[in-house]
Phi, psi and omega in degrees: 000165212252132186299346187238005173292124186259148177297134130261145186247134148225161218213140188193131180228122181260003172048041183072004188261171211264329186257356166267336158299325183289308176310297178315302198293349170295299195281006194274331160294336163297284187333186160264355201247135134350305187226124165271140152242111173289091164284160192031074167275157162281145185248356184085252164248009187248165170245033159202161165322131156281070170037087134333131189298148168027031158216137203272129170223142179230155190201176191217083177287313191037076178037070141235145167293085193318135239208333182204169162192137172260150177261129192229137151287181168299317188263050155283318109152213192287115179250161202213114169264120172293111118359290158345299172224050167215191196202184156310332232216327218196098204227162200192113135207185191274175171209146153251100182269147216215065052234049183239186188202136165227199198241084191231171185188122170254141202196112198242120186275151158272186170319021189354152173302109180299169196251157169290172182199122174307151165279116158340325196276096233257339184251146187247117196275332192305308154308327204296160177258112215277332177295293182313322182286327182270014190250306192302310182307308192289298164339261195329293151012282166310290184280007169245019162056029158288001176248026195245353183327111210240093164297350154314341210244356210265149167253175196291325166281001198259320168315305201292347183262343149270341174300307174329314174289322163296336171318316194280325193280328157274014196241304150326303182298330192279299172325293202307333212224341175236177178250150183261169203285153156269162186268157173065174172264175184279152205241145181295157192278167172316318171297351211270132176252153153351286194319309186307306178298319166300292168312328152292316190290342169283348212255322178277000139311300180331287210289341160287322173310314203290310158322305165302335191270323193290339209255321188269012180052347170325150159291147184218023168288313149339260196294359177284323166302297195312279175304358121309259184358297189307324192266334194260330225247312192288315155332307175275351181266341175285315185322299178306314158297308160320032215177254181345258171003294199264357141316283178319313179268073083254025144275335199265005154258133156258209190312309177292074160268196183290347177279319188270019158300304193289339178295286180302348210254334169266343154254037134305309180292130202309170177268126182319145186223170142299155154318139176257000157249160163207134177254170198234133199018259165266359160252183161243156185272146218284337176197205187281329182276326164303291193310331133335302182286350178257023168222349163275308183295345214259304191283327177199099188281153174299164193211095150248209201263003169235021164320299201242173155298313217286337156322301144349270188348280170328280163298352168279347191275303217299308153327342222246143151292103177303162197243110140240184174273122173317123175278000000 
């Protein structure tokens, strides 16, 4: 190898999935760079990488799922996996460019309980209606002439000041045609106790355990049982609160509950009317009765027998012998 030959490194976490690993390792064959560091890469039902064609992967499981591995091409030049001082989690070796010797090493932590995080996603796109978004959007358009717009021509603030508007214009388009997201999380009911919470968060350990053992070939009639209980016990304890709750807020109403509250209050509020006016071209109508007769004439106009042609038609025909076919 040439003495003066340089490493490229590149660095990736495919988070266990099967088709971003396959991508990756595509473009790593492609590429110029020499040695990948992987984090989650995929194993399949196995607890290591499977040996990639004309690449070299060292990893360390020691009956663990590996957790990191480096990928080496041929001309990488001599790499050495320590044992020693790796793990499922951490892999280390030397490489030799001769004469120079470097070092590499991956090391993958584990995970922490993620913090909540709001969703980008201010629109729900599945329902939308893609006509109204492509008619609002191409409108708005149209009509600030951004598309006569000779972007070449642009200084670094009038781009940024046209992305902005474009932005602003999907942003519109998007109000017109999909419905937005609610904000915040869903807020828990008044009742919910510790005890609730704690029998959730077991049912949902359990039900991630019972997954790690089918992904790990482990057996699993144990914690499969085990999570039934658990789901009958957490059932039955939501029911028993949720019952208990809503006992109590109907001891604690009296004549005034919530129901004649709600009775009274609507019929007490005046009813909804018509308009007592309306206007027709310039002017208005002067009281309830005009305004009736301009809405009986505007919705269902009088029809007599020369209202249309096609009346005409009809009666000038009724003497004439229809010409059909004999039977």
């Amino acid at each position: 190898m040439d003495p003066h030959h340089k490493l490229n490194f590149i660095q990736c976490n495919t988070d266990r999935s099967k088709n971003a690993f396959h991508e990756f390792l595509t473009y790593f064959h492609s590429s110029e760079h020499n040695i990948a560091l992987v984090s989650e890469p995929y194993t399949g039902a196995k607890n290591e990488v499977k040996q990639p064609l004309d690449l070299t992967v060292f990893q360390f499981s020691k009956n663990n799922r590996v957790k990191s591995c480096i990928i080496a091409k041929p001309n990488a030049g001599s790499l050495i996996g320590i044992s020693e001082f790796s793990s499922h989690q951490s892999t280390l070796n030397p490489i030799t460019t001769n004469p120079t010797h470097y070092y590499s090493q991956k090391t993958s932590y584990t995970r922490h309980p993620k913090q909540h995080i709001d969703t980008t996603f201010l629109y729900k796109s599945q329902k939308a209606h893609w006509t109204n978004f492509k008619d609002t959007l191409l409108t708005n358009m149209t009509n600030t002439h951004i598309l006569d717009t000779q972007i070449d021509t642009l200084n670094h603030n009038d781009l940024e000041h046209l992305i902005e508007q474009i932005i602003d214009m999907i942003h519109t388009a998007c109000k017109e045609s999909m419905t937005t997201r609610a904000s915040g999380s869903k807020v828990k009911p008044t009742w919910w106790s510790e005890s609730l919470e704690t029998r959730k968060r077991q049912v949902i350990t359990l039900h991630r355990a019972l997954h790690a053992a089918k992904r790990d070939g482990r057996p699993t009639d144990s914690l499969a049982s085990q999570l039934q209980v658990l789901k009958i016990e957490y059932a039955n304890e939501l029911r028993s609160e949720s019952t208990a709750n809503f006992r109590k807020f109907c001891e604690l109403q009296t004549k005034e509950n919530v129901w004649s509250l709600t009775n009274r209050l609507l019929k007490e509020s005046a009813p909804r009317r018509p308009p007592t006016t309306l206007k027709i071209d310039s002017s208005f109508t002067t009281d309830s009765e005009s305004t009736a007769r301009a809405l009986l004439d505007n919705f269902y106009p009088d029809d007599s027998p020369d209202t249309e042609l096609r009346h005409h038609n009809l009666r000038a025909t009724t003497h004439t012998t229809p010409d059909t076919d004999e039977d």
